[in-house]
C-alpha positions as CSV (number, residue, x, y, z in Angstrom):
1,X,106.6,-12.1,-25.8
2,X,106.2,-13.0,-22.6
3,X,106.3,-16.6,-21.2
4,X,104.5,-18.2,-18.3
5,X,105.8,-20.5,-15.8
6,X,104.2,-24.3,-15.8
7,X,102.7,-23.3,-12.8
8,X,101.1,-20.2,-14.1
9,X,99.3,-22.5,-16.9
10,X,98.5,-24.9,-13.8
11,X,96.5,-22.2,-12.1
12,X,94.5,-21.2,-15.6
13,X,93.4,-24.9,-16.3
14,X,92.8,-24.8,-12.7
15,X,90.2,-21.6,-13.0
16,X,88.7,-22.7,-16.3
17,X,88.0,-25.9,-14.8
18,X,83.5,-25.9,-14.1
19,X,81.6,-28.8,-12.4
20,X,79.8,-30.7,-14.7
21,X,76.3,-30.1,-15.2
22,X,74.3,-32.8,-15.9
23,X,71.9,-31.7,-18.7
24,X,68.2,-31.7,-17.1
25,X,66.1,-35.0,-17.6
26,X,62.7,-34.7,-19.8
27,X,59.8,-35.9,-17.0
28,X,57.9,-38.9,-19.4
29,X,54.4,-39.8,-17.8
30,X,52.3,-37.1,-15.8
31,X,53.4,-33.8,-16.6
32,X,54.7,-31.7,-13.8
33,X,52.4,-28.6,-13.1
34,X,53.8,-25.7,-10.5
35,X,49.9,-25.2,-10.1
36,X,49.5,-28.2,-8.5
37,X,52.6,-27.7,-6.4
38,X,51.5,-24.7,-4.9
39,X,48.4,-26.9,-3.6
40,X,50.4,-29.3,-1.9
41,X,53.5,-27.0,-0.6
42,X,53.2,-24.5,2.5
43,X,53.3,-20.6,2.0
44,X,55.3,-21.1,5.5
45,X,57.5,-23.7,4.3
46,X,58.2,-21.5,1.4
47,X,58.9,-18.2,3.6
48,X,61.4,-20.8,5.6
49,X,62.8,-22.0,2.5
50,X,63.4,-18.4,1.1
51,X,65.4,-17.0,4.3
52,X,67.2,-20.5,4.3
53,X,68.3,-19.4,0.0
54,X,68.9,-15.8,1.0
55,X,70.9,-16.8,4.1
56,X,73.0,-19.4,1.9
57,X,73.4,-16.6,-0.9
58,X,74.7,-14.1,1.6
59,X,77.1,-16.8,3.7
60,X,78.6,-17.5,0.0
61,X,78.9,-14.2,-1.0
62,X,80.5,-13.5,2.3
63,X,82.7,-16.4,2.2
64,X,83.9,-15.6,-1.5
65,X,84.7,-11.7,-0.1
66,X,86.8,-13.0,2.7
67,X,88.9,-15.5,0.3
68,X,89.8,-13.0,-2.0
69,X,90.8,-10.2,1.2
70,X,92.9,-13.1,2.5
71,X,94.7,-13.3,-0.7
72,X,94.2,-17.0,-0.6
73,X,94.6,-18.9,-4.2
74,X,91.9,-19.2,-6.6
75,X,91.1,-23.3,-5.7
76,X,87.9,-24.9,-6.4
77,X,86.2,-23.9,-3.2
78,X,85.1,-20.6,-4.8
79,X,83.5,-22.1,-7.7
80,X,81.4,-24.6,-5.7
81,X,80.7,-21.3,-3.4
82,X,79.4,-19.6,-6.9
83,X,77.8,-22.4,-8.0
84,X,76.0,-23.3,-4.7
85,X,74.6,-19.4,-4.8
86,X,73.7,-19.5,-8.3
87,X,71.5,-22.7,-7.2
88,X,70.0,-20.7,-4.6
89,X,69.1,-18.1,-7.4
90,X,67.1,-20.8,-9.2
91,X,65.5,-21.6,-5.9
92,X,64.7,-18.1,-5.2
93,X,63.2,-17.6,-8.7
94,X,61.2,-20.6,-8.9
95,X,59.8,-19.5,-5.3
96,X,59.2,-16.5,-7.1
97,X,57.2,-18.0,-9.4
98,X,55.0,-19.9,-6.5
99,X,54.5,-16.8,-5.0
100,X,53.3,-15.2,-8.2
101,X,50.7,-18.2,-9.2
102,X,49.8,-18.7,-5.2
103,X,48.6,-14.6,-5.3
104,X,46.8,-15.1,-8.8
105,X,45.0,-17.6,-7.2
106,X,44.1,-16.2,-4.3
107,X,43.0,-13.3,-6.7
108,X,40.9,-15.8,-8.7
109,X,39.2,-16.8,-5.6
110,X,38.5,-13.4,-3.8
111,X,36.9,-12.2,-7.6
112,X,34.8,-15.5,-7.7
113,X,33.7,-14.9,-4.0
114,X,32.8,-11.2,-5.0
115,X,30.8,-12.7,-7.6
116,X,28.8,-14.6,-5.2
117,X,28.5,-11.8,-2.8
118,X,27.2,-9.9,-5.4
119,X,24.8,-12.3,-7.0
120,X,23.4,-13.4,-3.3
121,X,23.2,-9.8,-2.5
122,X,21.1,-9.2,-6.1
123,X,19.1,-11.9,-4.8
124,X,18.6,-10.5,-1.2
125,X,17.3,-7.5,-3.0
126,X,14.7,-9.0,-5.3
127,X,13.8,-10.7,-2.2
128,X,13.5,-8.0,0.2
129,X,11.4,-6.0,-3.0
130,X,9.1,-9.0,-2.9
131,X,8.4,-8.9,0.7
132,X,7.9,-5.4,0.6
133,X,5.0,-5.8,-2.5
134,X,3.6,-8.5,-0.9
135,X,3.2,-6.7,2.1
136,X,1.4,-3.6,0.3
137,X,-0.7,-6.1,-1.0
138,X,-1.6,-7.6,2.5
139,X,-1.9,-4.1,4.0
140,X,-4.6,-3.6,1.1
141,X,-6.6,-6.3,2.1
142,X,-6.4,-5.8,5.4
143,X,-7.7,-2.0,4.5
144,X,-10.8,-3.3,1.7
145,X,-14.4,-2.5,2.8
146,X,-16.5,-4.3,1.1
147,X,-19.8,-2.6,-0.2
148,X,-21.8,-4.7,2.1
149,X,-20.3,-3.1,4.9
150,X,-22.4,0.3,3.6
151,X,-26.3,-1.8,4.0
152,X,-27.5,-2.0,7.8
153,X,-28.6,-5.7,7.8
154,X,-31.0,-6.8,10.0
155,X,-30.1,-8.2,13.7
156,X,-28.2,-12.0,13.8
157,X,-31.1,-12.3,16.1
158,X,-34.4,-11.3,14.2
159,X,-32.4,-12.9,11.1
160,X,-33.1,-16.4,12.5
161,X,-36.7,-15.4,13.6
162,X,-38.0,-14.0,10.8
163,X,-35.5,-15.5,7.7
164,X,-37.3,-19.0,6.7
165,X,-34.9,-21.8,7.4
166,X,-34.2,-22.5,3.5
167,X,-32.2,-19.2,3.9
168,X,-31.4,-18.9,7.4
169,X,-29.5,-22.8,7.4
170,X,-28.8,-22.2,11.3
171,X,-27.1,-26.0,11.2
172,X,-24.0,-24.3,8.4
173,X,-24.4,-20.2,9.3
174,X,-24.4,-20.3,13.4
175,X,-20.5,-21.5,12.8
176,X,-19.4,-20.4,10.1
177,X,-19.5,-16.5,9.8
178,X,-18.3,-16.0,6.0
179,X,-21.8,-18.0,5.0
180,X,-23.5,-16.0,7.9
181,X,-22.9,-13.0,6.4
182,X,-24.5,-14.7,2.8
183,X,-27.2,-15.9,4.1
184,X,-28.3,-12.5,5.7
185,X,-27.5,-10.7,2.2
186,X,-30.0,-13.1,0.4
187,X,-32.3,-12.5,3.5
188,X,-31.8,-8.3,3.0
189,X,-32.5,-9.3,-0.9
190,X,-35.3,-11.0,-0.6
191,X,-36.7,-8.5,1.7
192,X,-35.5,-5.7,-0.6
193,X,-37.5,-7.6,-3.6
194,X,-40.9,-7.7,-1.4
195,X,-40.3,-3.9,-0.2
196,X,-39.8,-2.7,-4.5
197,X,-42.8,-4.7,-5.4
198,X,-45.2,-3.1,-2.8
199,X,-43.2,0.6,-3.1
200,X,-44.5,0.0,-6.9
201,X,-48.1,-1.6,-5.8
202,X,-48.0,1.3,-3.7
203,X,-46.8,3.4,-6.1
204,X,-48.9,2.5,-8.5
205,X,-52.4,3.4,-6.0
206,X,-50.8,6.4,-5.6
207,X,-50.8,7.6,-8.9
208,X,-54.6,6.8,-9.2
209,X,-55.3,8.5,-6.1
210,X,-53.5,11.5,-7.8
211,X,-55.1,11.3,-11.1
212,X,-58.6,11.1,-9.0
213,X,-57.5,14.3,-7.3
214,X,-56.2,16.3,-10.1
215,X,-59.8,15.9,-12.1
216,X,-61.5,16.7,-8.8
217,X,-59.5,19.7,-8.2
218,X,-60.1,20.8,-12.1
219,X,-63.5,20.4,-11.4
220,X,-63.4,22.5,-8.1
221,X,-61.6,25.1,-10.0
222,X,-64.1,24.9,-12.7
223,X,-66.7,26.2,-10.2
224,X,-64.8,28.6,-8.3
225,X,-65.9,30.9,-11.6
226,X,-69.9,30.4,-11.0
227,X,-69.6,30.1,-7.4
228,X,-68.1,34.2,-8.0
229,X,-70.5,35.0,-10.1
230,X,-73.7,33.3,-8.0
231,X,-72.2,35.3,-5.3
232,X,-72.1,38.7,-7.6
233,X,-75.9,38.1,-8.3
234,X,-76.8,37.1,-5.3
235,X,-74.9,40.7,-3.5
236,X,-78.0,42.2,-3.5
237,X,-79.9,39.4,-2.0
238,X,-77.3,39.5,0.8
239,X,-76.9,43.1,1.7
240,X,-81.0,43.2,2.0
241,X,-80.8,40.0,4.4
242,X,-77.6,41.6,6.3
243,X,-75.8,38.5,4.9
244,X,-71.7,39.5,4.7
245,X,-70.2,36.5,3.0
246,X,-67.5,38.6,1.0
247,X,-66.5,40.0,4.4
248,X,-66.2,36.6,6.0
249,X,-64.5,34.8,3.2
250,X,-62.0,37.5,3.1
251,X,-61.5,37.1,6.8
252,X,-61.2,33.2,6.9
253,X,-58.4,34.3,4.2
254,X,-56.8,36.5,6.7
255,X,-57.3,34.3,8.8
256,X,-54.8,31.5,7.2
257,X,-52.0,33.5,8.0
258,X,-52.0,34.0,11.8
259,X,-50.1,31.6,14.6
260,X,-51.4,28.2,15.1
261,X,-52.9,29.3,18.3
262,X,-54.1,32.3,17.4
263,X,-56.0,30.8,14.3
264,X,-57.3,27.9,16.8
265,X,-58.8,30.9,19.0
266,X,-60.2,32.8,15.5
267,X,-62.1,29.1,14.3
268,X,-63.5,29.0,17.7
269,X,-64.8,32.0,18.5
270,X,-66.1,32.8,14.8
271,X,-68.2,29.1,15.6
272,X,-69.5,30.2,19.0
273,X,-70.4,33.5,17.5
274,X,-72.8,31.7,14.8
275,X,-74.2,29.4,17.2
276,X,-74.7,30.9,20.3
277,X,-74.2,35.1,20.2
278,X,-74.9,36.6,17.2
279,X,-73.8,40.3,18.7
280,X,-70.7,39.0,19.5
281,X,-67.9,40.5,17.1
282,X,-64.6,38.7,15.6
283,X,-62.2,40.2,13.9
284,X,-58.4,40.6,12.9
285,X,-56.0,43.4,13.1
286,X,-52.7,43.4,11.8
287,X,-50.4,43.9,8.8
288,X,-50.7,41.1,6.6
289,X,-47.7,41.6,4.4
290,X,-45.6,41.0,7.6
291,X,-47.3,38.1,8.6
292,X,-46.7,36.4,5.5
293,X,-42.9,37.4,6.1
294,X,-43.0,35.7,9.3
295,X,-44.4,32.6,7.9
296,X,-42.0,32.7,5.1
297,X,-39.2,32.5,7.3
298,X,-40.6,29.9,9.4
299,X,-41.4,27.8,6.5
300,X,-37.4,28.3,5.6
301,X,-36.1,27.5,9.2
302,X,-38.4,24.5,9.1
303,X,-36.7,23.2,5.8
304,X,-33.1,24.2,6.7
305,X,-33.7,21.9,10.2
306,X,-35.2,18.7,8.1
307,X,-31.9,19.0,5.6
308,X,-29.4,19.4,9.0
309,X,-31.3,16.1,10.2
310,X,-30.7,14.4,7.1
311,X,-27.0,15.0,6.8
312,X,-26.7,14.1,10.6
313,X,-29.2,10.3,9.9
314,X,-26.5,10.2,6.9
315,X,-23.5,10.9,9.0
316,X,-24.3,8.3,11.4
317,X,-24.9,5.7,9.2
318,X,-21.7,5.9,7.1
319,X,-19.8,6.0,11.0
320,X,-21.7,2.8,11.4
């Protein structure tokens, strides 16, 4: 067995010997809260604070190297050394900490602050589709016509002349053109009233007149027959007088066909013949059939000219 010297045993009280650590004290009252420390403390003061422990931890560490090169004895300098970095490893790790809760907040914030930008841009959006209904909606009144835009009213002018002044209300209408434009619609209305009841007055006469005709014309064409068959017993009356009026009334027919002028010359020259020269001689050459061509076509030029008239009265109106 091996025996130590009293100084040995010295040496191993000496290195078992550790500072006393005061146990830590329980805070009573307000709770402590690293959250609320991180409001109050500096993230520069912190970064100072950590080269400051890291510094201290590598000045110990060095220290602690250097003892033990120099062979020096194992005194109570090194454990303070230790004890003085561990320290700084509690400072380090509750900066650690700091740092940790200081970065979730900033977190928290930048999510909460995306939030907004996202809600404000949601709301930038609805707005922006608002403005761009409500400006289809203006551009669509600003493009209505109105149907009253179609009817050619009368002149402001002749409105005021000829409109009676129950209608016309110069004093309201001369400055205000919304009721203006009333008061001559009620003045086209009441015009338009007066105009249907005479078209059907009107209307109305004609349809006598028409009737009056038709049983005139029946009665004409009920005649036509005996005024043939007077002429077929009176042919022999006529051919022993020289009277030709199957010859005549088949020219006159002829007649019908020929250019305005030319049936102008026929009328007169088959009067002056029957009241002043009876040797005198009228009569018409020609193919008929080809006449009646010619006047067809006419007739359809004439029609196709009134329709291109129309369309161009139509035309103008709707450009006005």
């Amino acid at each position: 067995m091996s025996t130590s010297s009293p100084k040995e045993k010295e040496k191993k009280k000496k290195r078992t010997i550790r500072p006393e650590i005061s146990a830590p004290k329980i805070q009573t009252g307000r709770q402590f809260s690293e959250e609320d420390e991180v409001e109050k403390r500096d993230p520069l003061d912190d970064l100072k604070e950590h080269k400051q422990a890291c510094s201290e931890i590598r000045n110990s560490i060095k220290s602690i190297s250097a003892m033990k090169d120099a062979g020096k004895p194992d005194t109570g300098e090194v454990e303070e050394l230790r004890t003085q970095g561990t320290l700084q490893f509690l400072v380090l790790k509750k900066l650690n900490r700091l740092a940790h809760i200081r970065c979730k907040k900033v977190r928290d914030s930048t999510n909460e602050a995306k939030q907004k930008i996202d809600q404000y841009h949601l709301q930038l959006q609805n707005l922006l589709y608002e403005v761009m209904h409500l400006q289809k909606e203006i551009t669509k009144c600003l493009e209505f016509k109105s149907k009253d835009e179609e009817i050619d009213l009368v002149g402001v002018e002749d409105f005021y002349k000829e409109a009676p002044p129950e209608i016309s209300r110069p004093e309201v209408t001369k400055n205000d053109p919304h009721q203006q434009t009333l008061a001559r619609l009620e003045w086209e209305l009441e015009q338009r009233k007066r105009l249907s009841a005479n078209f059907k007055e009107t209307q109305n006469s004609k349809n006598l007149i028409s009737q009056d005709i038709k049983s005139k014309k029946e009665y004409l064409e009920s005649l036509q027959p005996k005024l043939v068959s007077i002429m077929q017993a009176t042919k022999p009356v006529q051919e022993s007088l020289n009277m030709r009026f199957d010859e005549i009334q088949e020219q006159h027919q002829t007649a019908q066909h020929l250019p305005q002028p030319l049936y102008v010359l026929y009328m007169q020259s088959s009067a002056y013949k029957e009241a002043c020269d009876k040797n005198m001689a009228v009569s018409i050459e020609g193919d008929v059939e080809a006449a009646k061509t010619v006047e067809s076509q006419q007739d359809q030029e004439q029609d196709e000219d009134s329709d291109s008239d129309q369309e161009e009265q139509e035309q103008s109106k709707r450009k006005s």
